[in-house]
C-alpha positions as CSV (number, residue, x, y, z in Angstrom):
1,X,4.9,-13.4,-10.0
2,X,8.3,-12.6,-9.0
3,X,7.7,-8.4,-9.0
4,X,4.7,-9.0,-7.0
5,X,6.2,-11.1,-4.4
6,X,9.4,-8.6,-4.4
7,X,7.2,-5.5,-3.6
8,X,5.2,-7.8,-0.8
9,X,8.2,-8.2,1.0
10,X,9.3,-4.7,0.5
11,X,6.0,-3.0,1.8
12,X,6.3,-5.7,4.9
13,X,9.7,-4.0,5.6
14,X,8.6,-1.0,5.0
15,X,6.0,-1.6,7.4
16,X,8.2,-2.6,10.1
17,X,10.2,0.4,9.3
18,X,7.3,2.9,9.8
19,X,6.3,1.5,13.3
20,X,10.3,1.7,14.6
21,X,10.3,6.0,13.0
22,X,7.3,6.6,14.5
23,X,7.9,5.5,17.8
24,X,11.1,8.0,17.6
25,X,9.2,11.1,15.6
26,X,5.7,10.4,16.1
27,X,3.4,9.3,13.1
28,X,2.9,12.7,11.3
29,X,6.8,13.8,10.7
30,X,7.5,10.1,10.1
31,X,4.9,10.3,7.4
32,X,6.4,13.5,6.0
33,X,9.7,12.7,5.9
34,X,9.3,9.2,4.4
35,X,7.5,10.8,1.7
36,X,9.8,13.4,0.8
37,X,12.9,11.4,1.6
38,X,11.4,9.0,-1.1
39,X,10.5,11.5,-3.8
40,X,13.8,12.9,-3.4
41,X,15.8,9.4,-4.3
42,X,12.8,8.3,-6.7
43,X,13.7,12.0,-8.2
44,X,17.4,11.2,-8.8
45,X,16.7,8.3,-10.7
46,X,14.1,9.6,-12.6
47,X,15.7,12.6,-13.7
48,X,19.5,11.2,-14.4
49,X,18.7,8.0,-15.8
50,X,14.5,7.5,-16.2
51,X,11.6,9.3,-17.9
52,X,11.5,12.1,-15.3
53,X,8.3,13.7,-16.1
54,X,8.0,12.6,-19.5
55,X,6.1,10.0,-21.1
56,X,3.0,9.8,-23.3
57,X,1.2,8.6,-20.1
58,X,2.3,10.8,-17.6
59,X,-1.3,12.5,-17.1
60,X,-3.1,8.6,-16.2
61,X,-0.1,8.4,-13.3
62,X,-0.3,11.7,-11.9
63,X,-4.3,10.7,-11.4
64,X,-3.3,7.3,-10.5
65,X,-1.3,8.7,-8.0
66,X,-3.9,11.3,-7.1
67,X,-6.5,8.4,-5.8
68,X,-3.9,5.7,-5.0
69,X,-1.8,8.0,-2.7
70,X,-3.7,11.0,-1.9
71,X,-7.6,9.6,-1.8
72,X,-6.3,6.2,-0.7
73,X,-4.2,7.5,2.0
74,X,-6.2,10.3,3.3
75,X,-9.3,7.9,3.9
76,X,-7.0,5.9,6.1
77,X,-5.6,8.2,8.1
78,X,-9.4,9.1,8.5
79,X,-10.4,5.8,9.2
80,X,-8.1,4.2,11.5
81,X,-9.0,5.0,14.9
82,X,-12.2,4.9,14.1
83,X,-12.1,1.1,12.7
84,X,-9.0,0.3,14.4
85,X,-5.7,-1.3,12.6
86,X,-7.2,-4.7,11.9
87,X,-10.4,-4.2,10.4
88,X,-9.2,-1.3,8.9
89,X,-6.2,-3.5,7.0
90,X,-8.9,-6.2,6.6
91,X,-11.5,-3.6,4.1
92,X,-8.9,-2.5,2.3
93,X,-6.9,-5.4,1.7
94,X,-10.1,-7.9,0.7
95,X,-12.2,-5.0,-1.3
96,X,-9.5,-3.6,-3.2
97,X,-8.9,-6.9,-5.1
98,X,-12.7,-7.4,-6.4
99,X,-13.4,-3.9,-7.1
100,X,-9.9,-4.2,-9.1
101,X,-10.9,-7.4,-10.6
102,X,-14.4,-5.8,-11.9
103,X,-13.2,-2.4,-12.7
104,X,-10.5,-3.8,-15.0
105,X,-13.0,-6.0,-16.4
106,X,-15.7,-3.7,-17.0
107,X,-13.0,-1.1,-18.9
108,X,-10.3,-2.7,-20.3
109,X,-11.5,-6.6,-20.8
110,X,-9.5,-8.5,-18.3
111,X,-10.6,-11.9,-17.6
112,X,-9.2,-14.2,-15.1
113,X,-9.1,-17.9,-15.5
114,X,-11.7,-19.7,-12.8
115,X,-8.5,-21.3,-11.5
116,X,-6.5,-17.9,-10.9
117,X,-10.1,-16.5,-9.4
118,X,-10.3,-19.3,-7.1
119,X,-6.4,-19.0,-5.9
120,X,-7.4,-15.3,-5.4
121,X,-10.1,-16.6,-3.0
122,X,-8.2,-18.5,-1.1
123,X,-5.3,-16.1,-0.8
124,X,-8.2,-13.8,0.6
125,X,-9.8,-16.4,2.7
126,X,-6.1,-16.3,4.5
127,X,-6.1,-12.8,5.1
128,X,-9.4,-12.5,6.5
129,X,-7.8,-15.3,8.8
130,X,-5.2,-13.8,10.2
131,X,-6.7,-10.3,10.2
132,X,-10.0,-10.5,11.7
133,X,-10.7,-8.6,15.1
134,X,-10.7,-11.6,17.7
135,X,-10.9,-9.3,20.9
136,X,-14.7,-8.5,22.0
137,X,-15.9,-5.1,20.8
138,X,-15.3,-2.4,24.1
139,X,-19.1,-1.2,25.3
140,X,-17.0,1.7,26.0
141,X,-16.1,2.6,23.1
142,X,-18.5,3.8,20.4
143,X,-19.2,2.1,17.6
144,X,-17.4,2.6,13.9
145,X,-20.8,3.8,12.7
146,X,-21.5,3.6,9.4
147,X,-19.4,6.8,7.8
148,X,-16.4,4.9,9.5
149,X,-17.1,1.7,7.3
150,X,-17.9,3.8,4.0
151,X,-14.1,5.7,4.5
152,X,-12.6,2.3,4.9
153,X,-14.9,1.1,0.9
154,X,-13.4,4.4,-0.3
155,X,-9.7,4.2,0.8
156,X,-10.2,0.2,-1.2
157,X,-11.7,1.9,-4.1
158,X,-9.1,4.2,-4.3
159,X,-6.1,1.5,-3.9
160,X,-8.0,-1.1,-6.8
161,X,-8.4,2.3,-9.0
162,X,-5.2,3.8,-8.4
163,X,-3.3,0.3,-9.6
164,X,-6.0,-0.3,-12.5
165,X,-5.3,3.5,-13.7
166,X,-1.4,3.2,-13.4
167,X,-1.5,-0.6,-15.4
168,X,-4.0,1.4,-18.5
169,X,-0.7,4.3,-18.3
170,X,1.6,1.3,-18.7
171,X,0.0,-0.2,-21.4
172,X,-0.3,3.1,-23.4
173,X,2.9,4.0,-23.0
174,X,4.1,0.3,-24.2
175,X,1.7,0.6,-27.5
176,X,3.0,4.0,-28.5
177,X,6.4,2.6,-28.2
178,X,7.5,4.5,-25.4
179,X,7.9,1.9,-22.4
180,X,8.5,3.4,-18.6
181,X,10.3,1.5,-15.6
182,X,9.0,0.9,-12.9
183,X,10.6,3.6,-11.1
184,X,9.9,6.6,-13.4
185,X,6.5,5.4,-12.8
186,X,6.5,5.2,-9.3
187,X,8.4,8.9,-9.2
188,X,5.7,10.6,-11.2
189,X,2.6,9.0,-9.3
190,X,4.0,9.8,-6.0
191,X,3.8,13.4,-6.3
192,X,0.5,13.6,-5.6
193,X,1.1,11.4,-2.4
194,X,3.3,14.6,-1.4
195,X,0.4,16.7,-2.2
196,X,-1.7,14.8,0.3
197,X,0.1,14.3,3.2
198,X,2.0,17.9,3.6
199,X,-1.6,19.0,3.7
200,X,-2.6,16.4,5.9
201,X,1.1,17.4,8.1
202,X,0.2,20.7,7.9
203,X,-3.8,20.5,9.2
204,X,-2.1,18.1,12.0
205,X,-0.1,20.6,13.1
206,X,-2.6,23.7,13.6
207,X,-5.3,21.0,14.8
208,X,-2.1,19.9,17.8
209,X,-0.7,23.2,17.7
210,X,3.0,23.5,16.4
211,X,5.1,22.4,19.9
212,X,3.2,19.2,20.1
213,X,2.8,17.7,16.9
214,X,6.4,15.0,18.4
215,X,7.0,16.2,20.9
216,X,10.8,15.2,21.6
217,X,11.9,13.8,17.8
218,X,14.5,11.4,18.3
219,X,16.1,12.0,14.4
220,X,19.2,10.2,15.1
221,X,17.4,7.0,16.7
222,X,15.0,7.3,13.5
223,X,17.5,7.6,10.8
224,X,18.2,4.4,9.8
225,X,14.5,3.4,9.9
226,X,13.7,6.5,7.9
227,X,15.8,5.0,5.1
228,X,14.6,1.6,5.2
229,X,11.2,2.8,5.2
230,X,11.3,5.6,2.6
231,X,13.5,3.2,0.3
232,X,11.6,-0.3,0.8
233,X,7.8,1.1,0.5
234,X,7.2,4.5,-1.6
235,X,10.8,3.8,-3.8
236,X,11.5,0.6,-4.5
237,X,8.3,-1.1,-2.9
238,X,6.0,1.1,-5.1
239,X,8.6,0.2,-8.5
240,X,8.5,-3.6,-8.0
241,X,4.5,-2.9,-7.7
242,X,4.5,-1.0,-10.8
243,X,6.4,-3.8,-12.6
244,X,3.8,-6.5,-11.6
245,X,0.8,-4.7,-12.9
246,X,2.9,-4.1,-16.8
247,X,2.5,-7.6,-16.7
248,X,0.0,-9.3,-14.8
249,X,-3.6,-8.2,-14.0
250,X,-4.3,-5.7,-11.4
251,X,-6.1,-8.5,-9.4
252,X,-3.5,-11.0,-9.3
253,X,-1.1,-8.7,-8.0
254,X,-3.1,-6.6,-5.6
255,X,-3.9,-10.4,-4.6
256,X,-0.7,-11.2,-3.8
257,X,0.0,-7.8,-2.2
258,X,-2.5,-8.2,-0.2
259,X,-0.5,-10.8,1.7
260,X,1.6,-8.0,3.4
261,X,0.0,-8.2,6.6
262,X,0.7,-11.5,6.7
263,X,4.5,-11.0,5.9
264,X,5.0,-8.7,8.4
265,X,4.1,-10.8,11.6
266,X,7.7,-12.6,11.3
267,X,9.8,-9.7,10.9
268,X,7.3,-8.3,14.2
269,X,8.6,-11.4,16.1
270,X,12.0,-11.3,15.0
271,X,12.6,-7.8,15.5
272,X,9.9,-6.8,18.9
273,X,9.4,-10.8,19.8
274,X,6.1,-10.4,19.1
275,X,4.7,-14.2,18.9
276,X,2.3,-14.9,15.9
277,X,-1.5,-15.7,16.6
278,X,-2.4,-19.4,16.0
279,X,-4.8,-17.3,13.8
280,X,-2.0,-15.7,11.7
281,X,-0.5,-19.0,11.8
282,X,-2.9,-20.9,10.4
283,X,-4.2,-17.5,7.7
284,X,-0.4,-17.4,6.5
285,X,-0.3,-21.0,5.8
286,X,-3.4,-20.8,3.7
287,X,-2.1,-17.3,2.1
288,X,1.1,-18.8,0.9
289,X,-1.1,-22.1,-0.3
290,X,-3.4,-19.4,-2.6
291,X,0.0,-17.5,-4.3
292,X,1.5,-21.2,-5.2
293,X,-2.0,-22.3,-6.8
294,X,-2.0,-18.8,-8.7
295,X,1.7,-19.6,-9.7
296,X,0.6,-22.7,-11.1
297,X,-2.9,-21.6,-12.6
């Protein structure tokens, strides 16, 4: 459990990190340069010491990468202010596991002991918790509708078949002899991420027009952030992540990953002072309780 836990705390910082860069360059260059700051490091690895783009498996990556970045991503940049943060972070947290669960059940013949299933239940359970929309709905504001909820299904789908596609690559590589680390993996998935969101940078910009898109960048204030975020999530986030699923079930660790909401609300309150809900409270408690019954199941 150790990988997964690793790459939960990582995508909490990482998390962190995106809020404090966007507040300085605004959320579409803070989502560029993250992405190419990471595929540049992920790159140097790869390529001096990894598989670069080698590998017998490197086809099921670049399509893992294709719907766990670029579909994935997309439908949540799509889908956020229409559903809003919370709800949004609740569909795709609490689908992704059971369509992962099913998917790699139906295809490659995973089964879960009823014990792990119901830790994975309960880990839920705590994220539904802490994450659930406690203000009343706005009678200003128009409703989600329903192609607002199906964009939030799809960007779940795409995260539970993004990981169950990159676990089969990590499997077929390890049967033909030809292992891949973590890294290498997470270097040749991401370039479809970078695919994605310069497009996505790119439509912002002409939709905004070019002077407006941030409009007074604070690089020097973002730097450090930049870093932490482009090293902790996409780099070394998305590697830890990748060496979970060679050797635990997609749904146990997009279980545990799933927690990452839930991490982030102490590094909010130690860094912003940002005092957790009695509701995050009480869902963390029972999120923590769920990974040390999966530990032991």
């Amino acid at each position: 459990m150790l990988p997964a836990l690793l790459a939960m705390g990582l995508f909490a910082t990482s998390s962190v990190a995106a809020r404090q860069s966007i507040h300085h360059l605004g959320p579409n260059n803070a989502s560029l340069v993250r992405i190419l700051l990471a595929t540049l490091l992920l790159g140097i690895y790869a390529h001096g010491w990894g598989a670069g783009f080698s590998g017998p498996s490197l086809g099921w990556f670049l399509v893992s990468g294709l719907i766990g970045f670029g579909i994935c991503d997309t439908a949540i940049f799509i889908a956020l202010p229409r559903l809003g943060a919370q709800l949004t972070s609740l569909m795709v947290q609490c689908l992704s596991v059971p369509i992962g669960l099913l998917t790699e059940w139906l295809w490659l013949g995973t089964e879960l002991s009823l014990g792990r299933l119901l830790a994975i239940a309960v880990i839920l359970a705590g994220v539904v918790i802490a994450l659930r929309p406690t203000a009343k709905p706005d009678a200003s504001r128009p409703s989600p509708g329903k192609a607002a909820l199906v964009l939030g299904v799809v960007a779940a789908a795409g995260q539970a078949w993004g990981a169950v596609l990159s676990r089969h690559g990590t499997q077929l590589a390890r049967a033909a002899g030809q292992p891949i680390d973590g890294l290498s993996v997470a270097y040749q998935r991401i370039w479809a991420g970078v695919f994605f969101i310069v497009l996505w940078w790119l439509w912002q910009r002409r939709q905004q027009g070019a002077g407006t898109a941030s409009t007074h960048p604070d690089w020097r204030a973002a730097s450090p952030w930049i870093l932490a975020n482009a090293l902790s999530g996409p780099s070394l986030g998305v590697a830890c992540y990748q060496w979970a699923l060679a050797n635990h079930p997609t749904g146990v660790v997009m279980a545990i990953t799933a927690l990452t909401p839930l991490a982030v609300i102490p590094l909010s309150w130690a860094l912003n002072g940002e005092r957790p809900t009695r509701a995050s409270v009480i869902g963390g408690i029972l999120g923590v309780a769920g990974v040390c019954w999966l530990t032991i199941a």
